[in-house]
C-alpha positions in Angstrom: 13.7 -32.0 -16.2 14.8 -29.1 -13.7 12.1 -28.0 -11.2 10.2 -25.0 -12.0 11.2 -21.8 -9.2 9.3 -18.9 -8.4 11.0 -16.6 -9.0 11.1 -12.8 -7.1 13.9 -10.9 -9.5 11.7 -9.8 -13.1 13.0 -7.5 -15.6 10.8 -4.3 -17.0 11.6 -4.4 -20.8 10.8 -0.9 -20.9 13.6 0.2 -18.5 15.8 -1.9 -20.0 18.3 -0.5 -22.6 20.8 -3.6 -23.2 23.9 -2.4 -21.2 25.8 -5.8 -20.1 26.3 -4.8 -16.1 24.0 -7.0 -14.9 25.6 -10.1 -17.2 29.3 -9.7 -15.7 28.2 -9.4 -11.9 25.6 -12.9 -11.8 26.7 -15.9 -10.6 25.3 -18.6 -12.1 26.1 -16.5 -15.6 21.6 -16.5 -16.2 21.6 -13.1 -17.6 22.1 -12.7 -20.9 21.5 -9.4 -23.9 19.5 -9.9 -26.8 18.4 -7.0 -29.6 19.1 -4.8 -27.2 17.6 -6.4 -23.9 18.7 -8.3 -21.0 16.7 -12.3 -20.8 16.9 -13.7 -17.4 17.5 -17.5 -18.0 14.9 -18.6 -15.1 16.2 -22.3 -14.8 19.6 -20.7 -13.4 18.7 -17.8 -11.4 19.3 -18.1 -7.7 17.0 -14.7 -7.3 20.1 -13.4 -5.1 19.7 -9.8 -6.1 22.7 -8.9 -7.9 21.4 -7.7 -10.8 19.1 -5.5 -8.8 21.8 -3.7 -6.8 24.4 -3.1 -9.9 21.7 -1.5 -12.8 21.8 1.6 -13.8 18.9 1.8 -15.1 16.5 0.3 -12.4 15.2 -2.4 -14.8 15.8 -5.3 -12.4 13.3 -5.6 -10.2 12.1 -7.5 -7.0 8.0 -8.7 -6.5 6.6 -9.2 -3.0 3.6 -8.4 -1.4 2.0 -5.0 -0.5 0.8 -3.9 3.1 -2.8 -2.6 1.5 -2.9 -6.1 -0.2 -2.2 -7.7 3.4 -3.8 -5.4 5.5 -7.5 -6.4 3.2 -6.7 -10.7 3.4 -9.2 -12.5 5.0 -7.6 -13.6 8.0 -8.8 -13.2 11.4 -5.3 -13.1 12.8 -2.0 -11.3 11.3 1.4 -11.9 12.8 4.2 -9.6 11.7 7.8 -11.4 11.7 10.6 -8.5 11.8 13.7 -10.1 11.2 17.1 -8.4 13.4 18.1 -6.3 9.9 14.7 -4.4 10.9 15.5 -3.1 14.0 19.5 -1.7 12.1 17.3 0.5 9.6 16.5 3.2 12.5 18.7 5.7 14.1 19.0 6.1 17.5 17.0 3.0 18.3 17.1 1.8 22.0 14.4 -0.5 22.4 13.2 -2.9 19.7 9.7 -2.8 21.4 9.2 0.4 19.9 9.2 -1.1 16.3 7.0 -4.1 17.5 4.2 -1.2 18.9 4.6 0.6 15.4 3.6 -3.0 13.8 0.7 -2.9 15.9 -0.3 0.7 15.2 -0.2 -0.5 11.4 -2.6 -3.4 12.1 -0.9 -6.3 13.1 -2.2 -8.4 15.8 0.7 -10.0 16.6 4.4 -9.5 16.3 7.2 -12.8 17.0 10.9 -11.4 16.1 12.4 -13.5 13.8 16.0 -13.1 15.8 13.7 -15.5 18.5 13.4 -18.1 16.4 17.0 -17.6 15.4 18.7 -18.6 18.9 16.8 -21.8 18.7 18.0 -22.4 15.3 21.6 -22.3 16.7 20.7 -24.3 19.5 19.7 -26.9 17.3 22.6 -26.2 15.2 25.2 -27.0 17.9 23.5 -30.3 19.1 24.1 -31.4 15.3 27.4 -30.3 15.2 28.0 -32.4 18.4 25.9 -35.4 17.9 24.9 -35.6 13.8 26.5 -37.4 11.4 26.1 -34.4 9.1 29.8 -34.1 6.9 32.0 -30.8 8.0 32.9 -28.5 6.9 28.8 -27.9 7.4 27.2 -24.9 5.4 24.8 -22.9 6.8 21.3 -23.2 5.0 19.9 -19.9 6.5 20.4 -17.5 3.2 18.2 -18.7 0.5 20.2 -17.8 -2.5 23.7 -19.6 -1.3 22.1 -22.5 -0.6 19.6 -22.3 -4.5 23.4 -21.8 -5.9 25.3 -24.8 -4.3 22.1 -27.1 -5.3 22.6 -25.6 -9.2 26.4 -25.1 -9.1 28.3 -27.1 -6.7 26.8 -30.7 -6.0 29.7 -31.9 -4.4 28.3 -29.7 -1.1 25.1 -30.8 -1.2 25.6 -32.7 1.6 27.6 -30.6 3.6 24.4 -28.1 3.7 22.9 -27.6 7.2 19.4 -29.8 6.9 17.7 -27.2 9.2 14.7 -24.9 8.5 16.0 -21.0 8.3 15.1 -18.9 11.0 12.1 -17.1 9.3 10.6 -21.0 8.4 10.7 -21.4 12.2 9.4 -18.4 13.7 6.6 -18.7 11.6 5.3 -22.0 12.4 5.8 -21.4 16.3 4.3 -17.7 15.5 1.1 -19.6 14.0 1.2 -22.4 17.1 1.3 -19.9 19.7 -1.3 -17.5 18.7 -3.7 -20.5 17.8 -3.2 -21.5 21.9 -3.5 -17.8 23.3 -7.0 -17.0 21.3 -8.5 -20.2 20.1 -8.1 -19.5 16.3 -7.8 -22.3 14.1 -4.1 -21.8 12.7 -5.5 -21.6 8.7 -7.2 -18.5 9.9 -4.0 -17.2 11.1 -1.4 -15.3 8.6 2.3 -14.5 9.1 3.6 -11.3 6.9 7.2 -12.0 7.0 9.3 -8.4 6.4 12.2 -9.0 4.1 15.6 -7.6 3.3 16.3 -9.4 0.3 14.2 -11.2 -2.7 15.8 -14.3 -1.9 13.6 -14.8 0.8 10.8 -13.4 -0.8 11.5 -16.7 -3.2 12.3 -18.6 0.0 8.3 -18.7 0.9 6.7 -19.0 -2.7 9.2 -21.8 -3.8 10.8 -23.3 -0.2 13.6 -25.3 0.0 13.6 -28.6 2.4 10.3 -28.5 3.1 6.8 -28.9 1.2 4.9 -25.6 1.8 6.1 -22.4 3.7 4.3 -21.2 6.8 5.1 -17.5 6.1 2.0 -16.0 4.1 2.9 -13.2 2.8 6.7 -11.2 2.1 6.7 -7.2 2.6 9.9 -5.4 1.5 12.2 -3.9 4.5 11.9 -0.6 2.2 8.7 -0.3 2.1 7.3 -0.6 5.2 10.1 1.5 6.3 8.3 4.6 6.2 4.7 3.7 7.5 7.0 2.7 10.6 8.5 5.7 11.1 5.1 7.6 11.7 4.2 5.2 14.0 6.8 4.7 16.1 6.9 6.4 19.7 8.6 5.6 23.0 5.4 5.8 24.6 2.6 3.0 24.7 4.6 -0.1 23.7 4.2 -3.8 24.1 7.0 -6.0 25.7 6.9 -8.7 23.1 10.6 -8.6 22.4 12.4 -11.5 23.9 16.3 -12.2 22.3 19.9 -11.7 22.7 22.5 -10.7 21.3 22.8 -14.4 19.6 19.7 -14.0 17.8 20.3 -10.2 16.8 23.5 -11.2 15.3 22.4 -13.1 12.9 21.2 -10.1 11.1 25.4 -9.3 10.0 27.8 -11.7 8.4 29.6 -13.6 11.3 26.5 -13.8 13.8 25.1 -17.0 13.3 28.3 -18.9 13.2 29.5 -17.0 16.1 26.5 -18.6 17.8 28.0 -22.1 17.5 30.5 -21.0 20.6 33.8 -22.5 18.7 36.2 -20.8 16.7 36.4 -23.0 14.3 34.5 -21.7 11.6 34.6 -19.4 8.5 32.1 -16.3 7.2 31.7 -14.6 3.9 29.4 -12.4 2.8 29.6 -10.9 -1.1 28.4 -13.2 -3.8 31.5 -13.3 -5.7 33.2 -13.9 -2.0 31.0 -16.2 -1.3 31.7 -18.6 -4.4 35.7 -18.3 -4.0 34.5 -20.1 -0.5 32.8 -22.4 -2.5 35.4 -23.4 -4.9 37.6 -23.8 -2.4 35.5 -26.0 -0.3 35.0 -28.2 -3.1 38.6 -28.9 -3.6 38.9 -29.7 0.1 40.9 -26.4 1.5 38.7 -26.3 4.4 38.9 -29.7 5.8 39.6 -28.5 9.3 36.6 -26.2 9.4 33.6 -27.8 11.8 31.3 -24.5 10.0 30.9 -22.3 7.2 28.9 -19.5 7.5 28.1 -17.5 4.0 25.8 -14.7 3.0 25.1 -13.3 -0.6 24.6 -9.8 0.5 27.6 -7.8 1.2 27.7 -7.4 5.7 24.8 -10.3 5.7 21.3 -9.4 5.5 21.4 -5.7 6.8 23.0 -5.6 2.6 20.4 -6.9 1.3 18.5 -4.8 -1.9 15.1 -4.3 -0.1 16.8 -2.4 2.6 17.1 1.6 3.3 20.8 1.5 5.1 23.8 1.5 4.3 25.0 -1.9 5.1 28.4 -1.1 6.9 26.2 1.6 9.2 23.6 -1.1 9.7 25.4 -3.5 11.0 27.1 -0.9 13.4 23.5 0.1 15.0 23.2 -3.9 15.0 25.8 -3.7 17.4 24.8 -1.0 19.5 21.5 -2.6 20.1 23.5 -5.9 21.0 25.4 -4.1 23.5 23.4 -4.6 26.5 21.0 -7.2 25.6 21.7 -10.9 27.7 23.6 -13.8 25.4 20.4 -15.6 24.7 16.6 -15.6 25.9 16.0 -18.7 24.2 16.8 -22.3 24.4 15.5 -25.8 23.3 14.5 -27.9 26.4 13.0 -30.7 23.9 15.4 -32.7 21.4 15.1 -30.7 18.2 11.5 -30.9 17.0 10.5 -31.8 13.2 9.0 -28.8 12.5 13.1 -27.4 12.7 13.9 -30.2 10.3 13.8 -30.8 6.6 10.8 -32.5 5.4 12.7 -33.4 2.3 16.7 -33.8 1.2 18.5 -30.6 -1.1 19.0 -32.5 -3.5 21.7 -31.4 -7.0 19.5 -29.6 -9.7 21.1 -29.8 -13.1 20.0 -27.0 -14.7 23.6 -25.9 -16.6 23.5 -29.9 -18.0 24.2 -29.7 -21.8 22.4 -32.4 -22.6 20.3 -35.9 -20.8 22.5 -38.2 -22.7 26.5 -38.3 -21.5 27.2 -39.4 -24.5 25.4 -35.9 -26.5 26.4 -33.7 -23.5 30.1 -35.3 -23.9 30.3 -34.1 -27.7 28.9 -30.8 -26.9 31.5 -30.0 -23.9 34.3 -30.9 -27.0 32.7 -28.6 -29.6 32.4 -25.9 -26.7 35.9 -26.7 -25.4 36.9 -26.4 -29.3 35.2 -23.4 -30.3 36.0 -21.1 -26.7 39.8 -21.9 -28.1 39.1 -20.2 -31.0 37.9 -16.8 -29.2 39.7 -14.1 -27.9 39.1 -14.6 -24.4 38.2 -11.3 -23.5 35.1 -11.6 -21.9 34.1 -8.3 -23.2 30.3 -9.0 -23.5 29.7 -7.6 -26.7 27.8 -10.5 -27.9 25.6 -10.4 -24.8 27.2 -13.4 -23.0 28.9 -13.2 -19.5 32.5 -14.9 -20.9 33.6 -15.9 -24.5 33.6 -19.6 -22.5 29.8 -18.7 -22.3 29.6 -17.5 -25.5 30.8 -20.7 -26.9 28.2 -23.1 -24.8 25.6 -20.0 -25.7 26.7 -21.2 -30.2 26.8 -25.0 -29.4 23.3 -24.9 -27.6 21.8 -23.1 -30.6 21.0 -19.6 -28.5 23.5 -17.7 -30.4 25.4 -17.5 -33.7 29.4 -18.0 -34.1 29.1 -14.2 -36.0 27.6 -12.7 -32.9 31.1 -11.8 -31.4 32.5 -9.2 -32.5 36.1 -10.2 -33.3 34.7 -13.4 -35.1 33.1 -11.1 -37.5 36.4 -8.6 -38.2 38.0 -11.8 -39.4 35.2 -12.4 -42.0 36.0 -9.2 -42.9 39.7 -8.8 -43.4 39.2 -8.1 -46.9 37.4 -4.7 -45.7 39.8 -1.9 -45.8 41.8 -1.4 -42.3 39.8 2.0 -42.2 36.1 0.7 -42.6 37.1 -1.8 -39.8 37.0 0.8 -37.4 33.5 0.2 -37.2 33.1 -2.9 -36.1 36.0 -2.8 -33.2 35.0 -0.8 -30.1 37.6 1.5 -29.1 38.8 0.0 -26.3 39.9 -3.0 -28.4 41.7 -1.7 -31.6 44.8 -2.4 -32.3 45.8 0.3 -34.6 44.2 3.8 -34.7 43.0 4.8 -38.2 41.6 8.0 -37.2 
């Protein structure tokens, strides 16, 4: 039985009026249109987003937490954790310190950058490279939504995943450690609000990956608290709590954490559908002599992810500028890697696009599938509400959906119609013959 996900992406019915964008563009085909409404089949969602960024209509929607719903927990101690595509929402930003004092005006008590936590990560990264026994090309486990879609669609790389906590995981266990030592507070009195660009990582802390139970409390959207930081920020009266280079602030853009690694052998891709031609090729061994793969869902890494303000592409450029003059890294492991970096538990396949428990059943279906997409035009129009006609076809042989449902499956039922009455039934784009 597949494992049950939280999940952050949600559809409002009400918004919704059955237009078939959002079924062409996911990747793991979990959207689908029925009487006139999109269904979100939760068992292959990868909450990446997608279908958030491409809708017309707004219907697809992200949940996470709200500051007034943080600001009133009962915690005695509140950490923010701003991760580097924070600090590439702001113009002319020259100091990072000036959003950490704008976190603190808004009542945190604490701020630790996740971009800290981040360096470590790829120190950790480079002494398994070296010294693991981990199989290359290795795949970076740091965005939430690649590494949900290789455990649902491509369990040949299970293995090559990266079996290391992501950045945000980190920073908010050392986050909790270190403000338990500096005032005394017990560490379950202490709260970390992480601040996110994408709902993959909202998903990331409610449902975690590799490990039991996430230390981040509580998941605020980049967009949101985007404007309660710009009233608050000033160049005057600020902490000095940031402490990172440019290693850690790169991994907020496609290219930085891998760049991290110090070797050129490596590959990045950010995109979805990008990402997945990465995939596909990995799994038929083009990249054997690749030591790293580096691969983000959102388009330029997360500065693209849905819950930002920027454009991506100007993002990552003010990412840049802030690099410019910061040192290579403030932060390095002096320990061997600790635990609390490691997975507490293996990624492990999830089957959730199975046909059927028994090979035997799910071997007849695949033939009636393989059978019946034959029979079908093949042009993934999405008129019956599925992604493909190849969809379609597993959508009839599951029981979801009716052989009539597609459209050109019908017009041969009804041949006997007169060619002019057929014009109904054949959008425009697909008619043959104009009987106008």
């Amino acid at each position: 039985m597949a494992e049950a996900f939280y999940h952050s992406v949600s559809l409002d019915p009400e918004k919704c009026r059955g237009c078939i964008n959002c079924i062409k563009r996911c990747p793991t085909e979990a959207i689908r249109v029925h009487k006139g409404k999109a269904h979100i089949i939760k068992e292959q969602c990868i909450d990446c987003g997608e279908c958030i960024r491409i809708c017309p209509h707004h219907a697809k929607q992200a949940t996470y937490d709200s500051l007034s719903a943080l600001q009133s927990a009962p915690y005695k101690y509140k950490i923010a954790l701003p991760p580097p595509a924070l600090f590439a929402q702001f113009n002319n930003l020259s100091d990072m310190d000036i959003v950490a004092g704008a976190l603190l005006r808004l009542g945190f008590d604490g701020v630790f950058e996740v971009s800290r936590a981040a360096e470590l990560v790829s120190d950790a990264t480079r002494r398994i490279m070296k010294y693991g026994d981990i199989k290359k090309p290795v795949i970076s486990s740091a965005c939430p939504a690649v590494t949900r879609l290789i455990r649902v669609r491509f369990p040949q790389l299970v293995s090559h995943v990266l079996p290391l906590n992501a950045p945000v995981e980190v920073a908010a266990r050392m986050a909790k450690r270190e403000a338990s030592e500096k005032t005394g507070i017990p560490e379950e009195e202490i709260c970390t609000a992480f601040i996110s660009p994408c709902p993959a990582k909202v998903t990331a802390s409610k449902s975690p990956i590799g490990v039991e139970r996430s230390a981040v409390d509580y998941v605020l959207a980049v967009k949101d608290l985007y404007p309660a930081l710009l009233e608050q920020m000033t160049e005057e009266g600020n902490p000095s709590v940031i402490s990172t280079g440019r290693i850690g602030v790169g991994w907020g853009s496609s290219g930085g954490e891998a760049s991290a690694l110090l070797s050129d052998s490596y590959l990045a891709a950010d995109g979805i559908e990008n990402v997945i031609r990465v995939l596909e090729d990995m799994e038929d061994e083009k990249f054997d002599r690749l030591d790293f793969v580096e691969l983000n869902a959102c388009s330029g890494g997360c500065v693209g992810g849905v819950l930002t303000v920027e454009n991506p592409y100007v993002a990552k450029t003010k990412l840049a500028r802030l690099r410019k003059y910061l040192p290579v890294a403030c932060n390095r492991l002096t320990t061997p890697i600790p635990d609390s970096f490691r997975w507490e538990k293996e990624l492990t396949y999830e089957p959730v696009m199975r046909l059927d428990p028994d090979f035997s059943v799910a071997l007849e279906k695949m033939e009636k599938i393989e059978a019946f997409a034959a029979s079908l035009p093949g042009l993934d129009c999405g008129s019956c509400g599925a992604p493909s006609c190849r969809a379609f076809a597993e959508d009839v042989v599951r029981g979801f959906a009716q052989e009539g449902d597609c459209i050109f499956r019908m017009r041969e039922e009804l041949e006997e119609f007169e060619s002019g009455e057929m014009k109904s039934f054949v959008p425009l784009p697909f008619r043959k013959e104009d009987h106008s």
